[in-house]
N, C-alpha and C positions, 0 to 999 in steps of 0.2 A: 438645616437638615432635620427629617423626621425622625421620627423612633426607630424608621424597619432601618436607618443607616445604623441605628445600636444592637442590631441583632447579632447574637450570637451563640455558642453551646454551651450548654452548663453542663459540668462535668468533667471527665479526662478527658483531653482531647487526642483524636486518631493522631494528630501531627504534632503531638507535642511528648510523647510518653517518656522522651528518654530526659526532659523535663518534668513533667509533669506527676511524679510521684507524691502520692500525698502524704505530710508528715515527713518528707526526705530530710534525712538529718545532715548540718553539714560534718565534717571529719572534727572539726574542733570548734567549739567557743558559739560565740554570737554571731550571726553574720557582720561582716563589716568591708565597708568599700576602701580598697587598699589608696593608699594618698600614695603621688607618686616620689613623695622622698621617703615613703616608708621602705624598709631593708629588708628582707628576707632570711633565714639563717639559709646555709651552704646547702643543708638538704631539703630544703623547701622551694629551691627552686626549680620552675617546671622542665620536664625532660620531654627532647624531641621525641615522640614516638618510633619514627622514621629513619631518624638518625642516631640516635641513642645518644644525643651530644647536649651537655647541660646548658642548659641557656635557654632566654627566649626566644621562639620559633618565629620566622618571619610571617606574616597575614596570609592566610586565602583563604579560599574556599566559599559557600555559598553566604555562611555568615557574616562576612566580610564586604563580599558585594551587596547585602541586603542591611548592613550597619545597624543589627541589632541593638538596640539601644533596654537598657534593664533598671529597675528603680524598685525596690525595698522599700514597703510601710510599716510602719509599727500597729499595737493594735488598734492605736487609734485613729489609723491613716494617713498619718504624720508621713512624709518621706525622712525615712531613716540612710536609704542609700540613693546615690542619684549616680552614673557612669555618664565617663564623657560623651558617649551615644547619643545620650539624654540630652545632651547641653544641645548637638548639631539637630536633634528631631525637633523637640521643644524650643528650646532657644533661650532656656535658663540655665546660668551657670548653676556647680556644683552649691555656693553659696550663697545663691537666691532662692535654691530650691531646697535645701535639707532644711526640717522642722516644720515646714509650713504642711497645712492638709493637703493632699494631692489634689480633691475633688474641688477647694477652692480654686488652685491654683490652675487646673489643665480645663476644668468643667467647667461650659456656660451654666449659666443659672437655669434654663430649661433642662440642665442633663442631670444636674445634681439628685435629685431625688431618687434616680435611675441607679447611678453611680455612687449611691450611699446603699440600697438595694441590692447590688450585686457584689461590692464590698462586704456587705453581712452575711449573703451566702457565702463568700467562697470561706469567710473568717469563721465562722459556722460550720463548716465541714461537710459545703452540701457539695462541694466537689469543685471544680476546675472553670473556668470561663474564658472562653475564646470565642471574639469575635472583632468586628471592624467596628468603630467608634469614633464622633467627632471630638478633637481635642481641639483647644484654645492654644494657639502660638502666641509667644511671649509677644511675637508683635502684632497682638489683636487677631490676626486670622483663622480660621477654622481649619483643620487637616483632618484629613480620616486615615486613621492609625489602625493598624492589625493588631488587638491583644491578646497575648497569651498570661492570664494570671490564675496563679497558683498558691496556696498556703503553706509557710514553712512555719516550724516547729525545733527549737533550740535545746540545747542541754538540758535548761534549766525549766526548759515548759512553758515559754515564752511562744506566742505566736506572732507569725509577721506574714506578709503578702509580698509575693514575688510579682513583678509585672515584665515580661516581655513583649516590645513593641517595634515595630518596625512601618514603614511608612507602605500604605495601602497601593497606592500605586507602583510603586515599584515590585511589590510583592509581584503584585499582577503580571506584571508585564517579566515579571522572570519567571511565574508559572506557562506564561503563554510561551516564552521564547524555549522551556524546557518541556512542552506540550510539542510544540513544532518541533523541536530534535529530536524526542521521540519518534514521535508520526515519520518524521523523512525518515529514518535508518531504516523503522520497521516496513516502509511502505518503499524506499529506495530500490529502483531495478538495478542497482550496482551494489554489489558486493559492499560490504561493509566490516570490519573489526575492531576493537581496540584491545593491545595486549597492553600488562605492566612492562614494570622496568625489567625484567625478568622474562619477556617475552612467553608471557603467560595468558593464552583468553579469556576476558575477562566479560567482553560482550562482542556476540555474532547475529548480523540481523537475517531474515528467512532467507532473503538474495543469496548470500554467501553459502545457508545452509545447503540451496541446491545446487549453486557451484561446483563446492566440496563435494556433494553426495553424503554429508556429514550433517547430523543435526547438532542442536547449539549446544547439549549437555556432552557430544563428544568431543566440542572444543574447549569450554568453559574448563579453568584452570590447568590444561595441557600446554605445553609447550610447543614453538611452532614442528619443531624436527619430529613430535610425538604424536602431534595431529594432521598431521600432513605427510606423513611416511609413504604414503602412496606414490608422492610425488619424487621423480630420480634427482629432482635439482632442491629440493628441502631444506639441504645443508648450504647453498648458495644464495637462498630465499631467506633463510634465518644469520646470512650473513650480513645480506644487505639490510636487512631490518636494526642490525647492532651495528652499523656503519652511520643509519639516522641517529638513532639513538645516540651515537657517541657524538656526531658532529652536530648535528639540529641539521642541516641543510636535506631539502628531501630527494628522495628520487622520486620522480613520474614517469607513468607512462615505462616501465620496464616490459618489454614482452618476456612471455614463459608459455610454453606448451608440454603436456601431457597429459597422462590420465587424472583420471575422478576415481573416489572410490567408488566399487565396486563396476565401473564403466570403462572398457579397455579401448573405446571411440577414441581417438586423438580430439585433444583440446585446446585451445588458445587462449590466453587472456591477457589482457593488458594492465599492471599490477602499480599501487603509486605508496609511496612509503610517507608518512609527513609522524616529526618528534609532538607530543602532546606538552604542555607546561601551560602550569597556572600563571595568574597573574605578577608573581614575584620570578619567572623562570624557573620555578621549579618543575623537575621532568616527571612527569603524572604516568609518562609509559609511550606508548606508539599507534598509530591510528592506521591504518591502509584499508584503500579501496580495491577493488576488485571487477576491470567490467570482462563479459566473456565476448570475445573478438572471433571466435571460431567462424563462424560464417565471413566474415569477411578476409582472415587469414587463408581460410582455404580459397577464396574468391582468388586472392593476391597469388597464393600457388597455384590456380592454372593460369592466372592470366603469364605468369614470369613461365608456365612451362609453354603457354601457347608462344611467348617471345621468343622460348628458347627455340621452337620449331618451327617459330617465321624464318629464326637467323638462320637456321641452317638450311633452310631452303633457298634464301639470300645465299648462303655462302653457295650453295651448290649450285644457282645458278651461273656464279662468278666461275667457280673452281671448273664444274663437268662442259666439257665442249670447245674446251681452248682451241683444240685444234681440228684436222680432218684423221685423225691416227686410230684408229681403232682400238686398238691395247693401251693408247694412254685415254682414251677416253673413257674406256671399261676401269682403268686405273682411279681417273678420279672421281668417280663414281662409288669405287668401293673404299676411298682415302675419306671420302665425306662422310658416310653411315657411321665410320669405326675409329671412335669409340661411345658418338651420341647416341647410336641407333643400338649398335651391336656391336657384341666384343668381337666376332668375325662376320666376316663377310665374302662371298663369292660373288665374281659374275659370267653368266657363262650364254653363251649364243650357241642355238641352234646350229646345227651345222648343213644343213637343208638350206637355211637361209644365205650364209655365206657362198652357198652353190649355184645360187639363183634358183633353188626349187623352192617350193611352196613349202609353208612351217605344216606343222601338224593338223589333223581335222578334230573337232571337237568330238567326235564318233571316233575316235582313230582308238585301237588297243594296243598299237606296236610301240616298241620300247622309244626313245627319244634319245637321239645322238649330240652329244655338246662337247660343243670346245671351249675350254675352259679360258678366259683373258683374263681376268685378274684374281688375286685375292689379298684380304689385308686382315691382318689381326690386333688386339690392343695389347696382346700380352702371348707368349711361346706359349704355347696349349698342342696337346695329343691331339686338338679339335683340325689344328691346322692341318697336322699330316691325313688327317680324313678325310679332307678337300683333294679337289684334282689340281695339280701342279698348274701354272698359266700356259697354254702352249699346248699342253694335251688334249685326245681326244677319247670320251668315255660315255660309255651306253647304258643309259638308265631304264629299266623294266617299266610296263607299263603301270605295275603298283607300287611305284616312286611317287614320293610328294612333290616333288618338283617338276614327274613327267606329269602329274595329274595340274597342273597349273599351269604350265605351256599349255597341255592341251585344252585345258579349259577357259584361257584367257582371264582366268580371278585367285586373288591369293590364296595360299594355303597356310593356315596357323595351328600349328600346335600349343597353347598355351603352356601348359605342364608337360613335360616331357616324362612320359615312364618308357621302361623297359624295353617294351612292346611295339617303341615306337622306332626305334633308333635303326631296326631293318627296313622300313618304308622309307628314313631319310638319307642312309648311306648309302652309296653303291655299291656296298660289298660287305662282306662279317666283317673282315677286317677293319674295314673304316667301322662300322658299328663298335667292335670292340673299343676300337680308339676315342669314339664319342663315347661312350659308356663311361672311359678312364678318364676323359677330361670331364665328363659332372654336366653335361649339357643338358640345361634348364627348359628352354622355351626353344623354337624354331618359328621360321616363319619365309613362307618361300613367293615372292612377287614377280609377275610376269612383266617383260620387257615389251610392249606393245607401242608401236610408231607407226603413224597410218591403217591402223588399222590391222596391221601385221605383229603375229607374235615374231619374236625375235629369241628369244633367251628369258632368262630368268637372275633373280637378286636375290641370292641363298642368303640370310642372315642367321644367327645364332647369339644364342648369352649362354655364356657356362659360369661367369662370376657373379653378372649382374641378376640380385635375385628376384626382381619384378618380372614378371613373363610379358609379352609383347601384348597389346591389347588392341582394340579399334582404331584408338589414335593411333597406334604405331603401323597399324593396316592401313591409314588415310596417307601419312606421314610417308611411307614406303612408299605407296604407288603411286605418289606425288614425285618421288625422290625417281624414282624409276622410268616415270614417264619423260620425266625430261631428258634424263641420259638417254634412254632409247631414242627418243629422237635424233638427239647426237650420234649417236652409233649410226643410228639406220643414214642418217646425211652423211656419215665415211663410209657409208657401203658400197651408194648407187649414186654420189655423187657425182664420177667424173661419167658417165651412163649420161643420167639426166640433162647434168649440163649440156652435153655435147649433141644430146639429142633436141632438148629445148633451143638452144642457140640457134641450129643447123634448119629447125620447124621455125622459127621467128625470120630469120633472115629470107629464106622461102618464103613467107608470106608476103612480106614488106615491100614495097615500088621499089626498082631500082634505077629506073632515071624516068625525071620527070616530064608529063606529057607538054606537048606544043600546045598556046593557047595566042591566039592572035592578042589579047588583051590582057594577056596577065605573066611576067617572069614569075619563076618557082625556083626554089633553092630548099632543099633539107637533109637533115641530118638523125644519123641515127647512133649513141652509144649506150655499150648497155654496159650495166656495173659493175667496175672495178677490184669490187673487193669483196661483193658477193660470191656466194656459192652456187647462185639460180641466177639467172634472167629473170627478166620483168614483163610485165605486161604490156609496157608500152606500144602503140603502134601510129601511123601517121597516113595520110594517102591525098593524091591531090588527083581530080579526075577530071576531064576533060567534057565539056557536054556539048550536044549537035548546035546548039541556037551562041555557040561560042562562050557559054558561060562558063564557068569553071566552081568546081567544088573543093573547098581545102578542111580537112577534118586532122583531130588529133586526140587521139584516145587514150586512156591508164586505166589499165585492168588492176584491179586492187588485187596482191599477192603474185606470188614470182614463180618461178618453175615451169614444166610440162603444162600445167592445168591453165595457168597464167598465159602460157605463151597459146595455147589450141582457145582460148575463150577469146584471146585476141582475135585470132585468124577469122573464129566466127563471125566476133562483131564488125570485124574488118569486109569479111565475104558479106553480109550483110548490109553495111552501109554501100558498098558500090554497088548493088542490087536496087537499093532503093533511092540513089540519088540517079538511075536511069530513069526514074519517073517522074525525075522530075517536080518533087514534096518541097513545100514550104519545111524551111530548117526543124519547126515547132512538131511538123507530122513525121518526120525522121528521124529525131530522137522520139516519139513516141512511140513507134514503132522497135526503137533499139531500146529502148524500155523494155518492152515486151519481152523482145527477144532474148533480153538480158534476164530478166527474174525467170525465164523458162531454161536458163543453163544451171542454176542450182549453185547460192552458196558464193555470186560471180557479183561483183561490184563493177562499176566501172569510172569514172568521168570523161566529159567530149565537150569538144566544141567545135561544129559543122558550121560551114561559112559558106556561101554562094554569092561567089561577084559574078556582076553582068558589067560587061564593058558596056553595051549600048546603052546604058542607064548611068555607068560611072559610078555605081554601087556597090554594098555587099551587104546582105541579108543575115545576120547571125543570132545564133541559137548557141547556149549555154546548160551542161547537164553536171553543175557540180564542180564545172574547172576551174582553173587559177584564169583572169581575164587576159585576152589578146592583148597585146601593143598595136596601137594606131601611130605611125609616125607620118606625118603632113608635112610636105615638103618646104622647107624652110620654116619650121615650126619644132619645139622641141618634142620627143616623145612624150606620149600619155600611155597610160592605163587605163582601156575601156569600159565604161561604167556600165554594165550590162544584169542582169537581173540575172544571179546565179543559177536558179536550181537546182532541182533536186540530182543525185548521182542515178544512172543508169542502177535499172534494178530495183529499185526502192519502191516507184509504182506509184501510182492516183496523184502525183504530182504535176499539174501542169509545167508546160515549158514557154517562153515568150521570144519572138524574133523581133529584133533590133534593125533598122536599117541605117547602116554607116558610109556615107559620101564616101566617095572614095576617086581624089583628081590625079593626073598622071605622076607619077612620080613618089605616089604616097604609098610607102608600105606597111605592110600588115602580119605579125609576127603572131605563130601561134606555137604553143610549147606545152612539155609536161613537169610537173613540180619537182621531177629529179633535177632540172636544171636550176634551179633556185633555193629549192630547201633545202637547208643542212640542218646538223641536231644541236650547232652552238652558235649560231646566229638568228636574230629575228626576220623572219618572210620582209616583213617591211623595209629593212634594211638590203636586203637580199634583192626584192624590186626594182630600191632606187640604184643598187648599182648597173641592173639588167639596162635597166632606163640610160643611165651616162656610159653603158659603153655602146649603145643604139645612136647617138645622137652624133657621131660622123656618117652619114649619110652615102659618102661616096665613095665606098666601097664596092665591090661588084659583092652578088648576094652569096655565094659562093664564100668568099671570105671572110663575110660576115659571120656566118652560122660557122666557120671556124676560128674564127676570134671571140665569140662568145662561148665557145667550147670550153676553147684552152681557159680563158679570164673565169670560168665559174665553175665548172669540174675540178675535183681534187681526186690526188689518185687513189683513196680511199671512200671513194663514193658508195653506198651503198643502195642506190635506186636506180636503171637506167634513164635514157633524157631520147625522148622525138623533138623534132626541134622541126618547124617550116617557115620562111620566109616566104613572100610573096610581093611586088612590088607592078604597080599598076602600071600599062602602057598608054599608048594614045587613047582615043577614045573610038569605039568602034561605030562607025555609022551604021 
């Protein structure tokens, strides 16, 4: 090793001062290295600082980990003292090394000269010498030691030379590992502190400062309750901290929210508590970090309030519409908002519309007539008797909040409620007074609109809850609203509809099928059981001049009035166009057309043209489930036919099929009411169509009623066309 490995400072050194005094006298005598059977008198033994308890103190501290090692020369450089330190750096016992010269014993013979040099300075008084240096290990090898040596001065005006030495590498590597803990705390985006035993701050790195909103001189030496008073849970927070402290086991990850000083924002953070102890277990104090969660806590609170106004949308779709009852449907309607939405609730219908007149005009200034069906409250309130009883009937002015939202077809919010307000939302002083005395916060008034038609209105109110209604509770309402209206408005014009859709369906449909020298016909029509509409379904079998025959079977997608007249048309229009005698592919192309020009109208079909003189049938597919082919003495199949697109949909080609067809083989065309249900698979659903097809000898007539009864349930919800067709001779 060269010279520059002996460099060092001459002088005091910055790291050594609370050594490093020059001339330091010790309290009594010579120095001398205590032997360890030497005795101590009673009051010469060391006292714990910490503990005040007499004895010697167990090890720590940085000294400890870096095994200072210390060694006394006389003035001649003789080692006068040598510590056990010495013996683990060096590797000379205490009585190999006392009396010998240090500079022979530690120094190669290239350092000597160096080392007698810097021995006469510091013995000299030219001050202090620290630095790193190569020593000689007892077992031949070279180490480089860290020295700190210094000149002592005795009673009697003796000089001696202190040396403190510790090994260079290790030094290092505990500078760097306490360079690094520095740098993370200071530079940590997570909160940082560490308190004493006392729960005292003792170091805050900047993270925390801005947490807090506190800089490090308003924590330093505070206590937690003293510097953190801002916080309502402090006392909570300095409990849990003295819960580590007492047990060692930590807490992580505690959540806590509120303010910052001087910031009244709400806050979140997520807080972790861990006990501090040295090497021996002793408790040195408490550590806690600190990260701030606020953006994701608040993420976490809307996403739980957007759950909470999924579910009640879920709920409401369960709860509103059980029945066809008007008053209990207006009932659970207002059972659902209250107590999530509002602490009251009304709901109340137009009374025009229960008359069969038309609701209000958007121009209209006349006052608005309602009858009131339900109301529900979450608690007895003055608020209630301000509502109109269920069952009455009450005339709102046109400068009513609620007449101004019937007529307008969109909510009406008052977010804060003052004074001023409370005659636009009552119908009378009197109800105003009464809302006055109940404390009514917020209002918010939602039109009941189904089809297109206002209906009524969904009064809500908070007199307790003291958040006002906002955007989400505008969306939430007239979510909540639209669905019950609907309900309402199907117990209005229900048994109307039905019986007029039923009576238009039945009128349009064949009622006995035509004569065809080459083809039997047999079908069926029912429609849904346990619906409130009719369906779209329709069927037709048409007879043509050259003996051929047409068999079609269509599903207007949606049920009711509109379902049943889109039927009719697509109906009137396939018999129009199968006079022309069109390949299957140009008449569904055609019913395409005609289909996207009804608005809003879906369909599926499947158009079939047998020719007896051919023993054929030509079929076309727009979206439907496939025919049944069943070949006489052959088991039924499922026609592998190129689906389709559904009527309506448009620029989708269609393709025609041509399917042999020998006497006796029939040909089954149907709508998916007869086979889909909503807790069996289609697949399954098929192969039973299939096995109860395959007795043959039945007349067709029986048939499409045994397939009825075996696959209808009385709770069907879709109606079913249903055609048979079964091939005759063959026509010359």
């Amino acid at each position: 090793m060269d010279a520059s490995d002996t460099s060092g400072t001459s002088g005091t050194s910055g790291t050594s001062d609370a050594l490093g005094a020059e001339d330091a006298r010790p309290a009594r005598g010579r120095p001398s290295a205590e032997h360890p059977s030497a005795a101590r008198p009673p009051a010469e033994r060391p006292v714990d600082a910490l503990t005040g308890r007499s004895g010697a103190s167990a090890p720590s501290g940085l000294l400890d980990v870096l095994n200072v090692a210390a060694v006394v020369l006389d003035a001649e450089g003789r080692i006068a003292l040598w510590s056990p330190q010495a013996e683990q750096l060096f590797g000379w016992a205490a009585q190999e090394a006392l009396g010998r010269p240090a500079a022979a014993l530690l120094a190669s013979k290239d350092h000597l000269s160096l080392v007698t040099e810097l021995f006469a300075r510091v013995m000299g008084g030219a001050g202090d010498w620290a630095g790193a240096f190569p020593v000689r290990h007892k077992d031949g090898s070279q180490r480089l030691v860290e020295f700190r040596n210094m000149r002592l001065l005795d009673e009697h005006g003796d000089l001696y030379a202190l040396g403190i030495a510790t090994d260079r590498t290790r030094l290092r590597q505990l500078e760097r590992d306490l360079a690094l803990s520095a740098r993370l705390v200071a530079q940590s985006p997570i909160g940082l502190a560490v308190l004493d035993t006392e729960l005292r701050y003792v170091l805050v790195n900047p993270t925390l400062e801005r947490i807090n909103g506190l800089p490090a001189v308003q924590h330093i030496g505070r206590g937690v309750r003293e510097a953190l008073s801002f916080l309502d849970d402090a006392e909570a927070v300095e409990a849990a901290m003295r819960q580590v402290l007492a047990t060692g086991r930590p807490l992580v990850d505690q959540f806590t929210a509120g303010h910052t000083h001087g910031d009244r924002t709400e806050h979140a953070w997520s807080v972790s508590y861990y006990r501090l102890e040295d090497a021996t277990g002793r408790v040195l104090g408490l550590a806690t970090s600190v990260v701030d969660v606020t953006q994701s806590h608040q993420a976490a609170k809307e996403v739980a309030h957007s759950r909470r106004r999924l579910a009640l949308i879920a709920d409401a779709t369960v709860r509103i519409g059980t029945t066809l009852d008007l008053d209990q449907t207006a009932g659970e309607l207002a059972d659902v908002v209250v107590p999530e939405l509002a602490d009251i609730a009304a709901v109340d219908i137009l009374d025009s519309v229960l008359e069969g007149r038309p609701s209000l005009k958007s121009s209209s200034h006349e006052p608005a007539v309602f009858r009131a069906l339900a109301l529900a409250a979450a608690f007895p309130s003055e608020a209630v008797r301000a509502a109109d009883p269920p069952g009455d009937v009450a005339q709102y002015d046109a400068d009513r909040l609620v007449t101004q939202s019937v007529t307008t077809g969109h909510p009406v919010l008052v977010a804060h409620v003052q004074a001023s307000d409370l005659s636009r939302i009552a119908r009378d002083d009197d109800a105003a007074a009464l809302l006055a005395r109940a404390g009514l916060r917020s209002y918010l008034a939602v039109p009941l609109i189904a089809r297109g038609e206002v209906l009524g209105a969904l009064d809500l109110k908070r007199t307790r809850n003291p958040l006002p209604f906002d955007d989400d509770d505008i969306v939430l309402a007239g979510e909540l609203a639209a669905r019950a209206a609907v309900c309402i408005d199907n117990a209005r014009w229900y048994r109307n509809a039905h019986h007029t859709a039923l009576a238009l369906q039945q009128h349009l449909l064949p009622h006995h099928p035509p004569y065809s020298a080459g083809l039997e016909v047999a079908y069926r029509y029912r429609p849904a059981a346990a619906s409130s509409e009719i369906g779209g379904d329709w069927f037709d079998a048409i007879a043509q001049p050259d003996d051929s025959m047409v068999l079609v079977v269509g599903d207007v997608m949606g049920s009711g009035i509109n379902a049943a007249a889109s039927m009719g048309q697509l109906r009137t229009a396939t018999r129009t166009l199968a006079e022309l005698a069109l390949d299957p592919t140009q008449v569904l192309q055609q019913l395409d057309r005609t289909t996207a020009a009804l608005e809003e109208t879906i369909a599926t079909c499947v158009y079939a043209v047998y020719d007896p003189h051919r023993s054929e049938c030509r079929i076309a597919v727009a979206g439907h489930l496939p025919p049944v082919l069943i070949r006489s003495g052959q088991p039924p199949e499922l026609l592998d036919l190129p689906t389709g697109a559904p009527l309506g949909v448009g620029g989708i080609p269609f393709e025609t099929t041509t399917v042999p067809m020998a006497p006796d083989d029939q040909l089954v065309l149907y709508t998916d009411g007869l086979v889909e249900t909503r807790d069996e698979p289609i697949d399954e659903r098929l192969d039973v169509l299939l096995g109860l097809l395959a007795d043959t000898s039945n007349p067709l007539e029986e048939t499409c009623d045994r397939l009825l009864d075996a696959l209808r349930r009385p709770d069907d919800h879709d109606d079913v066309a249903l055609v048979i067709a079964r091939a005759k001779h063959r026509v010359g």
